[in-house]
C-alpha positions as CSV (number, residue, x, y, z in Angstrom):
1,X,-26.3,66.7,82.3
2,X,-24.2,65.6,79.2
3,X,-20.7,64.4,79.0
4,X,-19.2,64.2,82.1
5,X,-15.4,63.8,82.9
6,X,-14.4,63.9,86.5
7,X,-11.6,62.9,89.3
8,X,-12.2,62.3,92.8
9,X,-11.0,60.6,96.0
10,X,-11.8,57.3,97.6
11,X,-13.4,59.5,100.6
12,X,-16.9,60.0,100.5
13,X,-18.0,62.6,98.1
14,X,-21.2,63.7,99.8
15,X,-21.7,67.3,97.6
16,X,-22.2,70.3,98.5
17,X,-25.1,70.6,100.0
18,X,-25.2,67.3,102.3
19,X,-21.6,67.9,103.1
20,X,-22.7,72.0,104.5
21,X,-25.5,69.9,106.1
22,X,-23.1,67.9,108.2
23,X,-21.9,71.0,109.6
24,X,-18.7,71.4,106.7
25,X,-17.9,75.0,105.5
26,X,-18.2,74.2,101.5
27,X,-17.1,76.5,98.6
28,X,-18.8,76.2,95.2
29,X,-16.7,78.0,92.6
30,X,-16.9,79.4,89.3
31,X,-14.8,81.1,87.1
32,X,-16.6,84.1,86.9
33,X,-19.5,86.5,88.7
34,X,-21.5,85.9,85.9
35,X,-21.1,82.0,85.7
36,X,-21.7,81.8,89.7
37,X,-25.0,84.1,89.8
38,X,-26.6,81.3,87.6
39,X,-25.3,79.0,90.4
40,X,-26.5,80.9,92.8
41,X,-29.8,80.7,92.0
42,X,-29.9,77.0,91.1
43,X,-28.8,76.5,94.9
44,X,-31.6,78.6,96.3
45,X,-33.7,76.6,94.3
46,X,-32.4,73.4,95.7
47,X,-32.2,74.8,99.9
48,X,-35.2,76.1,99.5
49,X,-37.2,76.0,103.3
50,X,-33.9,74.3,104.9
51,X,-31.6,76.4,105.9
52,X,-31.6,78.6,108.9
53,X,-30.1,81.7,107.4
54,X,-29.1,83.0,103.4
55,X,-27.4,86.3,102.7
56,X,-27.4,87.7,99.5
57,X,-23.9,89.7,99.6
58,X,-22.4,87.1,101.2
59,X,-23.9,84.3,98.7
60,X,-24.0,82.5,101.5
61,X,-26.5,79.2,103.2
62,X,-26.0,78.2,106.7
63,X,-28.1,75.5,107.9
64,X,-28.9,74.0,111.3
65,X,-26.0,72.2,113.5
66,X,-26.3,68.3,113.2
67,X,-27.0,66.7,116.1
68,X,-24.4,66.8,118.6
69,X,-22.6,69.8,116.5
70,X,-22.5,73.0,117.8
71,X,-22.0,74.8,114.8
72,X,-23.7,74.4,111.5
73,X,-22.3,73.9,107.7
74,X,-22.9,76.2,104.9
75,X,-22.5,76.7,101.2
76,X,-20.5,80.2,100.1
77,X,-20.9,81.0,96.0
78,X,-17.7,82.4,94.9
79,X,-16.3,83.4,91.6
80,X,-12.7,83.1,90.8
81,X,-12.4,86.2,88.1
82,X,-9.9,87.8,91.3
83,X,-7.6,84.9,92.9
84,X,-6.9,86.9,96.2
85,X,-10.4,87.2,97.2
86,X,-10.2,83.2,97.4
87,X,-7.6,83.1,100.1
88,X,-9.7,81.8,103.3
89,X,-10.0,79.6,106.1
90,X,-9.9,75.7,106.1
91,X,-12.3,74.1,103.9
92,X,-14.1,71.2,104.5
93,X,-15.3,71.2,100.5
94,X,-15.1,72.9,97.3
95,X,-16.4,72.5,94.5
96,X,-15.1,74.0,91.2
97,X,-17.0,74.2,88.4
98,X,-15.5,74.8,85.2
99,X,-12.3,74.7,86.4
100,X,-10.9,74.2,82.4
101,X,-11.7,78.0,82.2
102,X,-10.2,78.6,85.9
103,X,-7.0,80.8,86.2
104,X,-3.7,78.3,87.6
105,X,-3.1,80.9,89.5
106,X,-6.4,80.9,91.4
107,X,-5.9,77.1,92.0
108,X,-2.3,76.9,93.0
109,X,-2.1,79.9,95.1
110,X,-5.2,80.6,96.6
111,X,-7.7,77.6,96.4
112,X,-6.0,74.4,96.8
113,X,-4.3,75.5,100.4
114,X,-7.8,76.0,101.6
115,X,-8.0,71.9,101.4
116,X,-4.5,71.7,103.9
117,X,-5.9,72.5,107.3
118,X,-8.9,70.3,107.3
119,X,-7.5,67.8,105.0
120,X,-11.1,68.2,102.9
121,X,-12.5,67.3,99.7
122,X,-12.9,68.8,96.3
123,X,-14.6,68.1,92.5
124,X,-13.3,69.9,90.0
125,X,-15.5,69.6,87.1
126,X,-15.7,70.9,83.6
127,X,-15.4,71.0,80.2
128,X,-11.9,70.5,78.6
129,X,-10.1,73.2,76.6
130,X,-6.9,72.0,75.3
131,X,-3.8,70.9,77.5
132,X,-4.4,73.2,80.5
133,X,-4.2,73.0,84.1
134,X,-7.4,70.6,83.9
135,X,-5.3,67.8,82.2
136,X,-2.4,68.3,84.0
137,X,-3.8,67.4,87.2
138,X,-6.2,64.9,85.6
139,X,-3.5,63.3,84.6
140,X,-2.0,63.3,88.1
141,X,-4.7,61.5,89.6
142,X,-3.8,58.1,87.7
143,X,-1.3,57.7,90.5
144,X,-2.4,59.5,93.6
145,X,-4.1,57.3,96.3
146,X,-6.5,60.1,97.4
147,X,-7.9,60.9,93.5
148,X,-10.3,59.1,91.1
149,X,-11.3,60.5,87.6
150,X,-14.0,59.6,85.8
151,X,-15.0,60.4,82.5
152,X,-19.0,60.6,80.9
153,X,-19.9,61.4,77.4
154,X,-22.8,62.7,76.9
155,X,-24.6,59.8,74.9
156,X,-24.7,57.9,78.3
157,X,-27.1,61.2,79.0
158,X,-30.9,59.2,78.4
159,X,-32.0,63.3,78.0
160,X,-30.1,63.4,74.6
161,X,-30.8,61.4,71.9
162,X,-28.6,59.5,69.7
163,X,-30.0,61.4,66.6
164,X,-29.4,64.7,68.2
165,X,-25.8,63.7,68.7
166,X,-25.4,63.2,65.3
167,X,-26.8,66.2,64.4
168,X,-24.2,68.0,66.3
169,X,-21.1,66.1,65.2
170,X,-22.2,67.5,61.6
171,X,-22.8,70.9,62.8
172,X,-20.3,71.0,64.9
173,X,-17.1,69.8,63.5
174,X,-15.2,66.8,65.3
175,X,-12.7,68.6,66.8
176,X,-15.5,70.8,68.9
177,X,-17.8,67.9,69.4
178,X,-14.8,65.9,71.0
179,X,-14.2,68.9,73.2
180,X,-18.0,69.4,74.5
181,X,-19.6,66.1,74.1
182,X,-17.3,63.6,74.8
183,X,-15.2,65.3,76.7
184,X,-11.7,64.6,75.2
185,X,-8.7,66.4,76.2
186,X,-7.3,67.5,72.6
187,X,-5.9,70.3,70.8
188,X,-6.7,71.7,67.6
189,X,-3.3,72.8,66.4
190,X,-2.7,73.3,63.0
191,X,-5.1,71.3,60.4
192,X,-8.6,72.8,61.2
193,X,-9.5,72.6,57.6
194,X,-8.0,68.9,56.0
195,X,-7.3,69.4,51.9
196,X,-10.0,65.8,51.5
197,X,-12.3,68.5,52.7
198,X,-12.1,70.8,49.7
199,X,-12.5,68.7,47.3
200,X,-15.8,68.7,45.9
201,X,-15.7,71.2,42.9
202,X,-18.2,72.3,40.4
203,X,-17.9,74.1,36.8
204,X,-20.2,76.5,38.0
205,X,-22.1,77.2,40.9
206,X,-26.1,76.9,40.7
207,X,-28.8,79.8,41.5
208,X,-28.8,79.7,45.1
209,X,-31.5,81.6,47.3
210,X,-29.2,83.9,49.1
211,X,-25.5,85.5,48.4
212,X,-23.1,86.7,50.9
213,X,-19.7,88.6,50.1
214,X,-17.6,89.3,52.7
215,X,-14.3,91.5,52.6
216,X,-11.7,90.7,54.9
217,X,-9.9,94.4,54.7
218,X,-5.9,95.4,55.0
219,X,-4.5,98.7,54.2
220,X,-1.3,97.6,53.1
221,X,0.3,97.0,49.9
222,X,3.1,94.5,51.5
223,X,1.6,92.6,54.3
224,X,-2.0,91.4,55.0
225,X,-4.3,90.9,52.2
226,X,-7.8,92.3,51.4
227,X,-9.9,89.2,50.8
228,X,-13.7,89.2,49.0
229,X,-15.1,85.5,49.6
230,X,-18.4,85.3,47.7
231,X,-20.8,82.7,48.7
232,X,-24.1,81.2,48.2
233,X,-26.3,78.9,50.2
234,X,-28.1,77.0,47.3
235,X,-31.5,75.3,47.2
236,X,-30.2,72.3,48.3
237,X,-28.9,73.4,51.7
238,X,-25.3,73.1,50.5
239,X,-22.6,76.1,50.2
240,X,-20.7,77.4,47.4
241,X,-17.4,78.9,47.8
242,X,-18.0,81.1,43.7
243,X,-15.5,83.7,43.9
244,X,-12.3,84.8,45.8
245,X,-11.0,88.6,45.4
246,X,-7.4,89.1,46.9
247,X,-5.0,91.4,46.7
248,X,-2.5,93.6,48.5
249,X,-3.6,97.2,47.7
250,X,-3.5,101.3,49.1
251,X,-6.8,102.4,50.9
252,X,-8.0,104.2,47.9
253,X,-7.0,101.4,45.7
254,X,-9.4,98.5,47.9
255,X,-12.2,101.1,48.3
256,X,-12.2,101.0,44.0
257,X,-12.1,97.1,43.6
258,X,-15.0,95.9,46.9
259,X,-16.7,98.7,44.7
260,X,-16.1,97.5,41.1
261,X,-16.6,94.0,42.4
262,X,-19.9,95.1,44.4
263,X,-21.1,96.3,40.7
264,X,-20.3,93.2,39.3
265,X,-22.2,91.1,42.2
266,X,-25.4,93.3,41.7
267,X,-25.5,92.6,37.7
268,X,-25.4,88.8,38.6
269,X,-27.3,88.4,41.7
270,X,-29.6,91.3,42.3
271,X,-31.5,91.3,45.6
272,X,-30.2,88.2,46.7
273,X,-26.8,89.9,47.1
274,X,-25.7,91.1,50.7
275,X,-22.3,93.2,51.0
276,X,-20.7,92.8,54.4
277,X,-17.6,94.2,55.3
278,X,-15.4,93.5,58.5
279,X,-15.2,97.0,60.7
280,X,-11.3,98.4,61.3
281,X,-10.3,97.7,64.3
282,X,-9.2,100.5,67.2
283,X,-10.8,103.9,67.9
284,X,-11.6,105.0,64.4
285,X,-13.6,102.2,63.3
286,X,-16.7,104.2,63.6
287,X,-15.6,107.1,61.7
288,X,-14.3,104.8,59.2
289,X,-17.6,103.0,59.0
290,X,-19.8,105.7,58.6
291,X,-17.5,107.0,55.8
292,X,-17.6,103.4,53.9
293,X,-21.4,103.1,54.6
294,X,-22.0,107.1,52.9
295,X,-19.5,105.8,50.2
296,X,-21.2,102.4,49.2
297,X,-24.6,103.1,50.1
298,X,-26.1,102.0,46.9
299,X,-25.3,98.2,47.7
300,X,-26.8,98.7,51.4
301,X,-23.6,97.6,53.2
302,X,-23.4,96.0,55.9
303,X,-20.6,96.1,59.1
304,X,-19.3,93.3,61.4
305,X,-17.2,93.4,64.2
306,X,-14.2,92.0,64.3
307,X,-13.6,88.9,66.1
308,X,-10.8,88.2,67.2
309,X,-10.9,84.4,67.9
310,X,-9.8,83.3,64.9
311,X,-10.6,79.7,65.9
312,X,-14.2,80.6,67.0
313,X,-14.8,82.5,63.5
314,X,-13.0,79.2,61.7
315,X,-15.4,76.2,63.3
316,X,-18.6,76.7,61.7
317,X,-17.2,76.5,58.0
318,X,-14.6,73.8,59.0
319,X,-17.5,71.8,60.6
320,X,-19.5,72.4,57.0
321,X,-16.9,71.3,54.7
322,X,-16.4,68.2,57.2
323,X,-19.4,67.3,56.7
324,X,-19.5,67.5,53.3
325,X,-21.9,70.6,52.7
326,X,-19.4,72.7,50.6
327,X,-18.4,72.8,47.2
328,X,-16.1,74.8,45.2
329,X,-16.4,77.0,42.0
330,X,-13.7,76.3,39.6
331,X,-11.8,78.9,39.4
332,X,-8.0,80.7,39.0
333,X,-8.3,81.4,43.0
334,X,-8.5,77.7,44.1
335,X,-5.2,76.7,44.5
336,X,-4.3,79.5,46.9
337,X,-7.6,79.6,49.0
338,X,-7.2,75.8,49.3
339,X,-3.3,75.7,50.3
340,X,-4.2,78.8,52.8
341,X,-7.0,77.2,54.5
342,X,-5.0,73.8,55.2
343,X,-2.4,75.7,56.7
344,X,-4.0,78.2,58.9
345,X,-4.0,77.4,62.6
346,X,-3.8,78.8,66.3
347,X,-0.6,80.3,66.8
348,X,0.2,83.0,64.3
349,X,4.2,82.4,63.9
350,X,3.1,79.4,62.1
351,X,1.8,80.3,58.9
352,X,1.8,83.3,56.3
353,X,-1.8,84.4,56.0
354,X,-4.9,83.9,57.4
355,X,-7.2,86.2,55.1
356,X,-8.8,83.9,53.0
357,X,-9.7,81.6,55.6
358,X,-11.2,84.7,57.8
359,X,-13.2,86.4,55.1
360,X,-14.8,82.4,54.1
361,X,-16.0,82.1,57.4
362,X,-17.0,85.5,57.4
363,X,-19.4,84.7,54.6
364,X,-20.2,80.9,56.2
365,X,-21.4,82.4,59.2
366,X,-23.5,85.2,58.0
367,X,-25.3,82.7,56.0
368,X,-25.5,80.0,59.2
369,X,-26.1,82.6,61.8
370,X,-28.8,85.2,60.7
371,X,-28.5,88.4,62.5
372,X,-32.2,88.0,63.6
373,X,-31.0,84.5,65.1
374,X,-30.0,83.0,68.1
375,X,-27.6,79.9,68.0
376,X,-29.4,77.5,69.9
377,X,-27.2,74.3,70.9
378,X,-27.9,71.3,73.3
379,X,-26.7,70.9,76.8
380,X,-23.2,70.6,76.7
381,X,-20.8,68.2,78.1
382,X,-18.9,68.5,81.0
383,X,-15.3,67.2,82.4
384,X,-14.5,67.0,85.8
385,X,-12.0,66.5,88.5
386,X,-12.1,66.1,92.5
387,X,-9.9,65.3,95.2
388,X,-11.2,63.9,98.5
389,X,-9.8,63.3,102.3
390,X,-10.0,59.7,103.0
């Protein structure tokens, strides 16, 4: 269900479970244990009363021998998080699911010579994630006589409307959306936030029903920053970005100004106010936390964990201020937040900071995501690739 991008042969692709019904020994992968119990259970669901024998260690369906066979097919669940324990006999299928997230080494070395001996089939399907292994070899099948790709979005899904599509372009971003609903090979690269985006400013921000501040911390007085984004989700749904706080400063000398800044907060926005700070990272974050927590406790604190995907943490607010959902106090601390933000991207060699942009969505996703919430998002797409015997 949803996009769909695949590749296969001009043999015929008969699945899984007809082609372990035929008598064929089939493999349905997935890139991890976790990913292929889900599977698991789905292909219970599907066998269910057909085949002859299941074993649960195994993961495992045999079925009866077709007529005139002496032996009969099965399906084997397997999980590709170890790429030696996919070394096996001839295959006569396989089926990988996911395969963007799959290792290259579980593919080169261990999974496509299982297709030599019987010459057999496979679908690799998925969704993209960047230039991988899954475009290289989609890419390969333009010119090989025994691959065919094919490629689905997922508004040819009748299952997802066209208005809940919308909905998730905005929410999402387009570079995401591209990625998981219309299953477009692309890479996000520098540029995740473009400057037309941050350019809807206001002399001063309204009452809005909820505050966040969020400090990004360093320790350092030469390298990273400490970074205090304050923002508001106001009455009309939108955000506003009201006050940066950045500086390069001791320990002792942060702890004073997210204190003297807390103060400050609390005069102007009383209850609505929540403090969050980003926990250290490494084996005294604890410690350090429960010290911070004793020392600020008048402003209830509050502690996230680090995350470490800088491009997961950057989506939701780059998605907002796509879509036209931000605006901007003016204030001394635009110019530098804005020419930070349009500069930040994957790879770390290529740009100074990144603390400003972490501590803003910091603040965007507290406000998005409540604690006592779940993210909830449609199916996603799916991308795909298969090679079949002729």
């Amino acid at each position: 269900m949803g996009q769909c991008m695949s590749i296969k042969g001009h043999g015929p692709h008969r699945g899984a479970l007809r082609g372990a019904r035929d008598g064929g020994n089939i493999w349905w992968v997935a890139p991890s244990y976790n990913v292929s119990n889900e599977f698991w259970r789905d292909l219970k669901r599907s066998c269910a009363g057909t085949w002859i024998d299941k074993d649960e260690v195994e993961r495992r369906i045999e079925f009866a021998p077709p007529e005139g066979m002496r032996r009969g097919g099965s399906v084997t669940l397997k999980s590709a998080d170890r790429p030696d324990s996919l070394r096996g006999s001839g295959l006569d299928g396989l089926i990988v699911d996911e395969f963007a997230s799959i290792k290259r080494d579980a593919w080169i070395e261990s999974l496509r010579p299982t297709l030599s001996d019987k010459n057999g089939w496979a679908a690799l399907i998925g969704t993209p994630k960047g230039f991988n292994l899954f475009w290289d070899i989609f890419q390969a099948a333009e010119n090989r006589e025994q691959w065919e790709r094919w490629q689905r979005p997922s508004s040819d899904n009748p299952l997802i409307s066209a208005e809940e599509l919308a909905l998730a372009r905005e929410d999402m971003g387009g570079f995401a959306f591209g990625q998981e609903y219309e299953a477009r090979f692309d890479s996000e690269g520098r540029g995740i936030f473009q400057r037309e985006w941050l350019a809807q400013f206001v002399d001063v921000a309204p009452r809005c029903k909820r505050y966040i501040r969020y400090w990004d911390k360093s320790a350092s007085e030469t390298g990273d920053y400490s970074v205090g984004v304050l923002m508001g989700h106001g009455e009309d749904d939108l955000l506003y970005v009201i006050d940066v706080v950045r500086g390069q400063w001791s320990p002792h000398a942060r702890n004073e100004v997210i204190e003297q800044t807390a103060e400050l907060d609390v005069q102007a926005y009383g209850k609505d106010l929540e403090l969050w700070i980003e926990k250290e990272p490494g084996g005294t974050s604890k410690e350090v936390t429960l010290i911070h927590a004793r020392l600020w406790a008048r402003f209830s604190p509050r502690f996230d964990p680090p995350v470490t995907a800088k491009l997961t943490r950057w989506r939701p607010f780059a998605a907002q201020c796509e879509a036209g959902r931000v605006r901007i106090a003016r204030g001394k601390w635009n110019r530098p937040w804005i020419d930070e933000l349009v500069n930040v991207g994957p790879d770390d060699r290529e740009y100074d900071h990144d603390d400003q942009a972490d501590a803003t969505a910091g603040a965007c996703n507290k406000i998005l995501l409540k604690p006592e919430q779940k993210p909830s998002l449609p199916p996603r797409g799916a991308a795909g690739l298969g090679r079949f015997s002729r």
